[in-house]
N, C-alpha and C positions, 0 to 999 in steps of 0.2 A: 444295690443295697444288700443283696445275697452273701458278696462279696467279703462285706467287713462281717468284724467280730463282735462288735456292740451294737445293742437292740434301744432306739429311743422312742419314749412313747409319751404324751402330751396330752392331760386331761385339764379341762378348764371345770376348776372350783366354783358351783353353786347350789342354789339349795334346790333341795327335791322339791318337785309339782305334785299336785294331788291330784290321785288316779279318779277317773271321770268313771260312770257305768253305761249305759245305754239300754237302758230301759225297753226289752218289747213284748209287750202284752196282750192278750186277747181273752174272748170270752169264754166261760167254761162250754158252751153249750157249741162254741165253732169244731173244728172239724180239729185243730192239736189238740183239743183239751185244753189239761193243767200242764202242758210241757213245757212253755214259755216259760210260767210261773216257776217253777219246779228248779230247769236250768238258771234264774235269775237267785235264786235262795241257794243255790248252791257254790254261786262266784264269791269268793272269800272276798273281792271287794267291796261287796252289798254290804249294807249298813241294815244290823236286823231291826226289823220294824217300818224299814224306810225302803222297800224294795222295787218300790215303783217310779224313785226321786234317780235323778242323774247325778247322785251324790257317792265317795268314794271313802273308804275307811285306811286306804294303803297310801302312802307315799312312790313318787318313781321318782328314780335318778333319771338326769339328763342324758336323752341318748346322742345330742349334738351340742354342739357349742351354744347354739339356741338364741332369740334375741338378746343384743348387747344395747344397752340406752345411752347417751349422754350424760356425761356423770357420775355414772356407776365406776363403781372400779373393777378392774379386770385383772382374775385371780385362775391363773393354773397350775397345774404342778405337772411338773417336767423328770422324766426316770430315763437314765442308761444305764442301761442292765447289759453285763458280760456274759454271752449264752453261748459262749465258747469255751474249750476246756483248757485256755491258753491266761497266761497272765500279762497286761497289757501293762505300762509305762505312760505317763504325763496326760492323763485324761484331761479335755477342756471342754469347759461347755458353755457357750456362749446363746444369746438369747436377745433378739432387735426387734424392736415393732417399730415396721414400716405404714406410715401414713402418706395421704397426697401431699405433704406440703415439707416433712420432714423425718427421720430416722432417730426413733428413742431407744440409747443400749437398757434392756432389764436384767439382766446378768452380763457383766463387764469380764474382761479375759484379762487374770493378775495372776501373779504369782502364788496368792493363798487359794485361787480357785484350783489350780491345778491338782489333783488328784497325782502322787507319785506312782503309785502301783494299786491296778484294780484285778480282785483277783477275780476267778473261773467261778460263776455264777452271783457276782457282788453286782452292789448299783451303786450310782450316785444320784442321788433325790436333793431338789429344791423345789420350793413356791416362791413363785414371784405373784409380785402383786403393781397394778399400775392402774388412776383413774384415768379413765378416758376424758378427752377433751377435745378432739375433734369429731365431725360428723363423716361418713363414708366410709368405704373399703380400708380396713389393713390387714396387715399382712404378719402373722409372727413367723420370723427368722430364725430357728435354732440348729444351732452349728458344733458339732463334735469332730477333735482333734484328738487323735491318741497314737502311741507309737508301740510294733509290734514287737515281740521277743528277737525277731533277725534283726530288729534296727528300724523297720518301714515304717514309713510316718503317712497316716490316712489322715483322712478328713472327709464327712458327709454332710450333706444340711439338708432339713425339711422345712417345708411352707404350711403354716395354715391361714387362711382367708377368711377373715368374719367380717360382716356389716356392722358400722355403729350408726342407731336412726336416734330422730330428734323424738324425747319422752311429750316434752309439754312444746305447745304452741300458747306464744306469749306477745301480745297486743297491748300497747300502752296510748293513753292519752292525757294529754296537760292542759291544762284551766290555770292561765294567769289572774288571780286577784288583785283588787286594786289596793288592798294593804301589801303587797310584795308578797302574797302567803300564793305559793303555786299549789295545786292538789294535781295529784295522778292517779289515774286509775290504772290498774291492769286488769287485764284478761289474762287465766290461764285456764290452756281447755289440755286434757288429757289425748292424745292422738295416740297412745299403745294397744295395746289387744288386751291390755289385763287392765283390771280396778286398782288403782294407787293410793297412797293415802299422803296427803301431803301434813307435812310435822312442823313446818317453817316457811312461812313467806314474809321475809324483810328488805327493807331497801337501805341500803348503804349509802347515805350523803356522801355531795360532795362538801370538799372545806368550806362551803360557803354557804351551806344548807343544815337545817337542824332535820331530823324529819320524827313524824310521830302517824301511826296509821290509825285507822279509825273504822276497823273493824273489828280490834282486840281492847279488852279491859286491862285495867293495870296491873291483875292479878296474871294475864298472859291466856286467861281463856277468851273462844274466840266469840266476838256479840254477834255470829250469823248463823256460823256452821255446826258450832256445837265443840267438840271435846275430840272426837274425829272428824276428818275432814277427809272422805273417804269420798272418789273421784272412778265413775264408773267411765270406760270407753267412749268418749267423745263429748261427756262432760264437763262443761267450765265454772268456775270460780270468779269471781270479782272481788277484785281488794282496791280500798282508796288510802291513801295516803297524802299526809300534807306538811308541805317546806316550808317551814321557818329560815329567812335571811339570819344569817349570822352576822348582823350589822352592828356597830358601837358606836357608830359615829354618822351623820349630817351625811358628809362626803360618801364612806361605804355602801349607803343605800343607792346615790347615786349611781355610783361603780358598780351595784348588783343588777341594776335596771339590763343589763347587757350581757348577764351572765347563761351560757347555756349550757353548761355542763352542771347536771342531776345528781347523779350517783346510778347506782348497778342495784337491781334485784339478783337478793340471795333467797333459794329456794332451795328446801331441802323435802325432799319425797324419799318414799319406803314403797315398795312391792305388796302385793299380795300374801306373801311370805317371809317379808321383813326385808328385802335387800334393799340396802339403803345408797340413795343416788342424791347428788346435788348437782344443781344448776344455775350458775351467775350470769346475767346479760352481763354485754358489754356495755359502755357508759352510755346512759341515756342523755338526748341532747334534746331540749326544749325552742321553739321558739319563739326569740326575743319580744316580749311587748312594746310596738310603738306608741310611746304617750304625748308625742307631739310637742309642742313648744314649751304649753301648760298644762299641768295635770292638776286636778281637783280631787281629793279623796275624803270619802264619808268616815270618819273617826268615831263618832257618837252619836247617834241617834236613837229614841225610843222604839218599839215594835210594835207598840199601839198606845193612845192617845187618848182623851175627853173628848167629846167635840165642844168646838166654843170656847177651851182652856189652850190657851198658847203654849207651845213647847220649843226646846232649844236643841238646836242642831250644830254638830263638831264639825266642822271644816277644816282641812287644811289643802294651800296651796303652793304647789310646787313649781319653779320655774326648771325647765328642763335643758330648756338650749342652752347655747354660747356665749348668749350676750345679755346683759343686762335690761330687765322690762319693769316701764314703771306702769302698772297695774292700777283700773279703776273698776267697781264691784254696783253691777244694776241690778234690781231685782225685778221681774217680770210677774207680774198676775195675774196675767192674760192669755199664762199656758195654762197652767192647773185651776180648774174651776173648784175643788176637793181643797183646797190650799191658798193660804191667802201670807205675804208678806209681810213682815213689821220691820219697819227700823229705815234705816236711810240710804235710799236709793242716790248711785253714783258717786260715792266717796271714792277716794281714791285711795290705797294698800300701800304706795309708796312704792320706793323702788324695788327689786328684789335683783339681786346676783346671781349668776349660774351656779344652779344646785340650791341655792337658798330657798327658805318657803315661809310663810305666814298662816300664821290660826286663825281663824274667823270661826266666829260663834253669830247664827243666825235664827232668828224667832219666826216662827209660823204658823198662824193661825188654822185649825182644821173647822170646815164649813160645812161640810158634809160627811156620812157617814161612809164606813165601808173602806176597802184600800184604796189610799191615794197614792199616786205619784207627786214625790218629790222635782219639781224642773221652774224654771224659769229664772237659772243664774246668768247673767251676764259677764264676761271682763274682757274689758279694751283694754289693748296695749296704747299706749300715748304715741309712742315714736313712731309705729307702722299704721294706728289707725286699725288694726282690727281686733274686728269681736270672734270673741272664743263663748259657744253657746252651750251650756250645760242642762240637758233636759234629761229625764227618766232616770236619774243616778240613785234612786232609792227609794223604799216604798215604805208606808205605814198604814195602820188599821186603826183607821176612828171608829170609838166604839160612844156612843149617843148615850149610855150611865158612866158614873165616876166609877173611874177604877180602882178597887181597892189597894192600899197600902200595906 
């Protein structure tokens, strides 16, 4: 490197850290005195008034490349300076970040990069900028071609190594509902050495999903965390959120019953000091609910009750298989002692076709007070002879005064 005539130097763009102090103190009456004191009031970093805090009033520049996150984008700027007294021809300077898996060019080698003549103490300066998107070791590649006043054509490259680590740990789980409505939760816990603040957490459907989360209002502030959402080292957050089928038709809901692709959290976090980093999963994949032959879904029912006054209950039922089932509807009052039947035990619902379903509206008497369960539905299929049993599908709260209107 002695050798050639161009000098390259490579500083990666970020923002200053605040300088810490280190506080040590002791009592007048020990054996330094006020010398502790004394040297602590005299460090232009103390914060006057605050000399005893591990607090700083100075900024520092970065003295290394420093941690890199996932997300962040990654910004340096790259100088070849001619520290020779010679004038050089066709300067190139090329610039590759190497990862484990692939080779991204950040300054490309064209014709308009080329530099025709650099004279005896000139440079050529760029910033490049690139987010990050893998995790582990890379590697930046920058590569200088230039050619000397005899004719010789050099070329040199340097390496530098940085780690990129993962900002947030991100934990999900899924609750199928029996209206087709999924809910998810996530986890996200901060695992970096600094306080984050996170600015955005959304989830991205898929085409087949509406979604709305339900820890923000509709004005966009948040109903837990407040207005910051500021995440100390090892800290986590919880966010739920809930899928609506983008259904229009009988058939699509059938066709969603099987669907397992989500959508992607999008997550957008800032620094301590503002650097701003995002973070998408890849596509979340749920699994499928099996509803068996026939499925029974609560559509309507009250939340609390008179006792003694009959109320009505939404039914509907879906035939789920392949083949055609002609359905008859018992009622049981011999599960729920809280809950008494009305209306006509063992009719029959008729046939139903695959994917097809029927409304049932059923009456129920409350007998006692306090929350009941809902259970003691029957339906036999005619052709196979069996019973499909529906217990604990729903709860209500009989309440022994009339409820106001």
């Amino acid at each position: 490197m002695d050798d050639h005539l161009l000098a390259l130097k490579v500083m990666r763009l970020t923002r200053p850290s605040l300088y810490a102090t280190l506080p040590v103190t002791n009592d007048s009456h020990d054996l330094p005195g006020n010398l502790f004191n004394e040297e602590i009031c005299a460090d232009l970093g103390t914060p006057k008034g605050l000399e005893n805090f591990s607090l700083g009033n100075l900024l520092m520049l970065p003295q290394s490349f420093g941690n890199i996150y996932l997300g962040e984008t990654f910004s340096c700027y790259i100088s070849v300076h001619n520290d020779s007294n010679q004038t050089v021809r066709d300067v190139s300077v090329t610039a590759d970040l190497q990862t484990g898996t692939q080779k991204i060019p950040l300054m490309c080698q064209s014709g308009e990069n080329i530099v025709a003549e650099l004279m005896s103490d000139s440079s050529v300066d760029d910033v490049i900028h690139h987010e990050v998107k893998e995790i582990g070791s890379h590697i930046l590649v920058c590569s200088v071609s230039y050619t000397k006043e005899n004719g010789e054509k050099l070329h040199f490259r340097k390496f530098f190594k940085f780690q990129v680590s993962k900002p947030l740990d991100v934990k999900t789980k899924f609750y199928n509902a029996e209206s087709d409505e999924v809910y998810l939760e996530a986890q996200l816990q901060n695992i970096t050495s600094i306080p984050i603040c996170l600015e955005r957490v959304s989830l991205e459907p898929s085409q087949n999903f509406i979604a709305r989360q339900l820890n923000m209002l509709d004005n966009g502030c948040s109903l837990v965390f407040g207005e910051v959402n500021c995440l100390n080292p090892l800290d986590s957050r919880q966010y739920l959120f809930c899928l609506t089928p983008r259904a229009e038709s009988e058939g699509d809901k059938k066709l969603l019953k099987g669907v397992t692709s989500i959508g992607k959290l999008d997550i957008v976090w800032r620094s301590s000091m503002g650097e701003r980093g995002r973070l998408q999963t890849s596509q979340l994949e749920r699994m499928a609910p099996g509803y068996g032959d026939i499925r029974l879904v609560i559509e309507e029912i009250p939340s609390m009750v008179t006792l003694e006054k009959a109320f009505l209950i939404g039914c509907r039922v879906w035939n789920s298989c392949e083949r055609t089932m002609d359905l008859v509807l018992t009622l049981d009052n011999k599960i729920s002692q809280g809950l008494w039947w009305q209306g006509i035990s063992g009719r029959g619902l008729g046939k139903l076709d695959p994917g097809a379903s029927v409304e049932l509206n059923l009456t129920a008497l409350p007998v006692r007070t306090g929350v009941q369960v809902v259970s003691g539905i029957r339906l036999t299929d005619v052709f196979l002879k069996r019973m499909y049993d529906y217990d604990d599908i729903a709860q209500v709260f009989v309440n022994s005064d009339e409820i106001p209107t």
